[in-house]
DONUZA-868587 format. One line per 4 residues: their letters; for each residue x, y, z of C-alpha. Coordinates in nm, 3 decimals, always signed. Example, Ala and Ser with C-alpha at 12.3 -4.5 7.8 and 13.67 -1.06 7.14 Angstrom:
% residues 2
AS	+1.230/-0.450/+0.780 | +1.367/-0.106/+0.714
***
This chain:
% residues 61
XXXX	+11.626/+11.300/+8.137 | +11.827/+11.152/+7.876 | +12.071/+11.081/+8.126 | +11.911/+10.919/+8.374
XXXX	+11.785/+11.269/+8.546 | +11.451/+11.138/+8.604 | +11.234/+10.799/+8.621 | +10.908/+10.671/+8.478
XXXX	+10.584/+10.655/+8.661 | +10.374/+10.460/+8.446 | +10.454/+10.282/+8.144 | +10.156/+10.033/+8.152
XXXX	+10.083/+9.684/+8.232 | +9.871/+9.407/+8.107 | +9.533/+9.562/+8.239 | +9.608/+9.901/+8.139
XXXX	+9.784/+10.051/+7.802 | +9.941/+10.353/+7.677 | +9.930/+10.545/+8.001 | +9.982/+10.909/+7.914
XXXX	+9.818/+11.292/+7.941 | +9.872/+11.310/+8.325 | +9.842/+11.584/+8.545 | +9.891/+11.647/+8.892
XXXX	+9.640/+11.822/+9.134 | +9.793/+11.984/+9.416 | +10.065/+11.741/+9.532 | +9.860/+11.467/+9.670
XXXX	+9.698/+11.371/+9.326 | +9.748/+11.235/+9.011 | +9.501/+11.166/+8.667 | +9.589/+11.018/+8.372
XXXX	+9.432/+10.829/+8.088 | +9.489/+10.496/+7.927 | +9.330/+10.207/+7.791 | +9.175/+9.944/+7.899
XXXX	+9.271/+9.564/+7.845 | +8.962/+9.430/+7.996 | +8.724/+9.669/+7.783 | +8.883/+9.595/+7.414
XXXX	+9.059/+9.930/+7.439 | +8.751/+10.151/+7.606 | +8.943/+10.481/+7.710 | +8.934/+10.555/+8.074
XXXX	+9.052/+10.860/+8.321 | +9.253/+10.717/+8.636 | +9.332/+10.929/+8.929 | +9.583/+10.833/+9.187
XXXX	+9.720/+10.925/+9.521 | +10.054/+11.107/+9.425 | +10.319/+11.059/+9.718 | +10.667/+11.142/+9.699
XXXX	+10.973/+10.958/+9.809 | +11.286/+11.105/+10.027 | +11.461/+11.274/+9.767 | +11.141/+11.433/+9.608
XXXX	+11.073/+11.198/+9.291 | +10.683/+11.124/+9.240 | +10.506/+10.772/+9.251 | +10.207/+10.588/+9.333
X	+10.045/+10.277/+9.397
***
């Protein structure tokens, strides 16, 4: 990973912050938690569709 062997999935944004704890279900799904901009900081679980690209990395939408 530290040399470029892999490629972050979530890093946050300005609606959600800290992203981290994930897990993957299967190969179709993906949870994580972060926190919420919108909510001062309120904790919250997000789950995801997982897909996979052509040369097997993970991401979703």
């Amino acid at each position: 990973m530290k040399n470029g062997g892999a490629s972050v999935i979530d890093s946050g944004n300005s609606a959600w912050a800290g992203p981290g704890g994930q897990d993957i279900e299967g190969i179709s799904i993906i949870a994580r938690h972060a926190y919420s901009a919108a909510e001062n900081g309120a904790p919250k679980l997000l789950i995801s569709d997982l897909y996979w690209d052509f040369s097997g990395w993970p991401y979703y939408n």
